[in-house]
N, C-alpha and C positions, 0 to 999 in steps of 0.2 A: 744835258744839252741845253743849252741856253735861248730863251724864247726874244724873235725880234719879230718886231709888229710893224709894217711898215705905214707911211701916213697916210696912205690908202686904205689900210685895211683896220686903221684909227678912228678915218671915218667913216665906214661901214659900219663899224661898232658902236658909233654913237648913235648912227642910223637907228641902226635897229634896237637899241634901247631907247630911243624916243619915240618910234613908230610902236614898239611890245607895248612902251607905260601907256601912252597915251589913248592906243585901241583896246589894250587887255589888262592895265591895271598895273601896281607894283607889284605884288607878288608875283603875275606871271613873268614879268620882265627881270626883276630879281633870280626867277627858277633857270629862263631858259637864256639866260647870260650865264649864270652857275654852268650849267649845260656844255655851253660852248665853252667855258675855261677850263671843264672835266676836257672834251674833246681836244684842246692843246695839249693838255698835260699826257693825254693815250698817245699823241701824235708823237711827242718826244720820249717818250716809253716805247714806241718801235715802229716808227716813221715808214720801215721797208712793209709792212703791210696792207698800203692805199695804193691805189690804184696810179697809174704815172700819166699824164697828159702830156708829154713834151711841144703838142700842136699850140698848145698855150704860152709856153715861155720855154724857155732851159732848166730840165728836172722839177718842172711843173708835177707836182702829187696834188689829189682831191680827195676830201674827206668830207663823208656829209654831216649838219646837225641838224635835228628837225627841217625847217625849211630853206635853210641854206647851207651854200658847201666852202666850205675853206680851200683856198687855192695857197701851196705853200710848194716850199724847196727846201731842201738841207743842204747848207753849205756850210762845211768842214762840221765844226764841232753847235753848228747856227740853227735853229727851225725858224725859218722864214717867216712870215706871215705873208702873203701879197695882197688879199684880197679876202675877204666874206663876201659872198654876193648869195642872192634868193637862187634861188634852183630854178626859178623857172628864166631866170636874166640869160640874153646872149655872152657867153662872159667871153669869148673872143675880143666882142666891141670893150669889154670894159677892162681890160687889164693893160694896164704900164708896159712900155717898151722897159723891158731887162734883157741886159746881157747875163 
């Protein structure tokens, strides 16, 4: 399955690797970016076992990673990315009009 990251969820990841280096150092930011790139690679390894949010977008799935959750979708042969956001964020307010 082929991984697409959308430029939202581009900069979330820059987010949060500027926010990990800067309060915890490169090696934590280094570990728990790895983390999150394990957590893609499970997601496309068998996507039907997260949990589905449809109240968020169209075939909205959520998967957590430490302290944030990936907002994604599978289309056709695609694993979406939409969004990373922290767990404790309204993520209603923060996700992109998708059809």
């Amino acid at each position: 399955m082929k991984l697409e990251l959308t430029p939202a969820a581009l900069d979330d990841l820059r987010s949060i690797r500027t926010y990990t280096l800067e309060r915890w150092g490169s090696a934590q930011e280094a570990a728990y970016l790895d983390r999150m790139w394990e957590k893609f690679e499970a997601i496309q390894a068998d996507a039907s076992s997260y949990r589905f949010r449809p109240d968020l977008f169209p075939k909205c799935q959520i998967a957590a990673e430490g302290k944030h959750v990936i907002l994604f979708r599978v289309r056709k042969s695609t694993l979406q990315v939409v969004r990373v956001l922290h767990s404790a964020m309204d993520f209603k307010r923060h996700v992109p009009p998708l059809s």
